[in-house]
C-alpha positions, 0 to 999 in steps of 0.5 A: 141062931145067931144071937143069945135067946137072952137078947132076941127078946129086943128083936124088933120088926127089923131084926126079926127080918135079919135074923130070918135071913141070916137064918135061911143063907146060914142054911144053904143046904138044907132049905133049897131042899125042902124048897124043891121037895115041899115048897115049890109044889106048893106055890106051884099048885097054888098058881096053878089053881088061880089059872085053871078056876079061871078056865073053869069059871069062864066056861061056866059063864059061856055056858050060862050065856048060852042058856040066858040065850035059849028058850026054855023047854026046848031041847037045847034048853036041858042040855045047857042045863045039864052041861051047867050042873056038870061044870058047876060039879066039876069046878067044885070037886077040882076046888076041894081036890086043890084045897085038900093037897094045898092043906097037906102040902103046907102043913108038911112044909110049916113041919119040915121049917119049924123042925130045922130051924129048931134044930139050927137054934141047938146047933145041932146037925140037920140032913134033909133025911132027917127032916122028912123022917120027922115030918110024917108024925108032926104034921098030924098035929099040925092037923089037930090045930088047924081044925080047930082054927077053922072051927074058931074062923068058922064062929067067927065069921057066923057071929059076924054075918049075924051081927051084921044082919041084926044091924041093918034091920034095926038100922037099915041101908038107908039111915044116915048114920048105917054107913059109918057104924057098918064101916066101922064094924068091918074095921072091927071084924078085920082086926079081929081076922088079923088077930086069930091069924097071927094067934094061929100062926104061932100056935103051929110053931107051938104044936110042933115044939111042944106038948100041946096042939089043937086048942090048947096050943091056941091058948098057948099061942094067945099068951105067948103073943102078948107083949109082942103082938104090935109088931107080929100084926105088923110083919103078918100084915106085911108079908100078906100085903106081897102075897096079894101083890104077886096073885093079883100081878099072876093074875093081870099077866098071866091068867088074862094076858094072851101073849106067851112071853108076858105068860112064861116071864111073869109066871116064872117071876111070880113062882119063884117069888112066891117060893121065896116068901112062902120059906121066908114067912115060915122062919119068921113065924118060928123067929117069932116063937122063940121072940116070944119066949125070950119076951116072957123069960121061959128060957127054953133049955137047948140040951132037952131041946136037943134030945126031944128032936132027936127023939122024932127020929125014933117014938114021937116024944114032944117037948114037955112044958117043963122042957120049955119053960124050965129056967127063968132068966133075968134081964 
């Protein structure tokens, strides 16, 4: 990294971008890399799945047209219905079979980033060899995190649906003043969605860097994000805000456009923009960390730094709070 971790504690939303991109062209070799290896796929199935559960879906409601369409009882009747339940058992088992290899795919292409960027803050010498050696027994831990990130949307979002419920039957749909208090929960509940998000971003970051994983690099994540949360909430919003922009232009120019130039030129576009931000996002979720740090003065030592990432190329060794944490600097 370019600059001193003394001074990437003043990294602002602006300088958090540039040192993002200084790090990904400093690193020409590399990142196209774990772009074609881990990256590309990923953004590809994920495109991918928009096209084919369209196709799916429009079937399913052909099918279901059909059936609205046909006296009940007849023969025809059962076998619209059957062919239903088959679609519908298929379109399911292709959307578990697409979220399990998207979840595999980005947990490795979050490992293979951090791992390197890691690296480049030691100055230490990275091949792509490397890389996927130390993937293998990061990502399991990424794994951990993840689950336990999905148990916490999961209470969540029950906590909300049944503060919801409780709401419009004390109030009711009707009431006047139901509007804007339910607006204003909804406001409530996405800060709350911004702000898990943007806790479970880093705590990957932390999984792979230090000893801890799963919850506890949950609670780590919680504390290291205070004082910088402003502008991390910022750059989340930010780069999903694009994420949006190329589904929704993927979808109005390729899933329903029926020429096969708009289809070829607005895919590619999309593919490749995609790519890009995918890499981007995860650099800046790792700049962040070290942001982070840098804030709450836990001057991390390069040398042990150094030593444990050369300890994933042989028995998994992962850094220690001490390692981490281990000099106090002042500013």
């Amino acid at each position: 990294m370019d600059k001193e971790q003394e001074e990437i504690q003043f990294l602002g939303f602006f300088g958090i971008f540039k040192e993002s991109f200084n790090i990904i062209s400093s690193r020409r070799k590399i990142f196209p890399q774990i772009i074609l290896s881990l990256i590309l796929p990923l953004s590809f199935i994920f495109l991918a799945h928009i096209e084919i559960s369209n196709l799916l879906f429009a079937k399913i409601a052909h099918t279901e047209d059909a059936l609205y369409h046909t006296q009940a009882g007849t023969p025809k009747y059962s076998k619209l219905s059957d062919l239903i339940s088959s679609e519908w058992t298929s379109f399911w088992i292709f959307k578990i079979t697409y979220f399990v290899f998207f979840l595999v795919l980005s947990l490795l292409s979050t490992s293979a980033t951090v791992y390197t960027i890691a690296c480049v803050y030691t100055a230490k010498e990275i091949t792509f060899k490397k890389v996927m050696s130390v993937v293998p027994k990061v990502w399991k831990r990424l794994m951990i995190t993840f689950i336990w990130n999905f148990i916490i949307v999961f209470i969540y979002n029950l906590v909300a649906l049944l503060v919801l419920v409780i709401f419009l039957l004390i109030v009711g749909h009707s009431n006047i003043i139901a509007l804007p208090i339910l607006f204003a929960l909804i406001i409530l509940y996405l800060m709350g969605f911004v702000y898990i998000s943007v806790v479970w971003h880093l705590a990957s970051v932390v999984s792979v860097l230090e000893d801890v994983y799963g919850i506890q690099a949950m609670i780590k994540s919680k504390g290291l994000i205070k004082g910088k949360m402003k502008v991390s909430i910022a750059i989340f919003i930010l780069l999903n805000l694009f994420f949006i922009g190329i589904q929704v232009v993927y979808e109005r120019f390729v899933v329903v456009e029926d020429s096969i130039w708009y289809r070829i030129g607005f895919g590619s576009v999309c593919l490749n923009l995609l790519v890009f931000l995918i890499l981007f996002g995860l650099v800046i979720q790792t700049v962040i960390y070290f942001v982070c740090k840098s804030y709450h003065h836990e001057s991390i030592n390069k040398f042990s730094l150094a030593d444990h990432l050369e300890a994933y190329l042989g028995d998994y060794v992962p850094l220690k709070s001490k390692d981490v944490q281990l000099e106090q600097f002042d500013v």
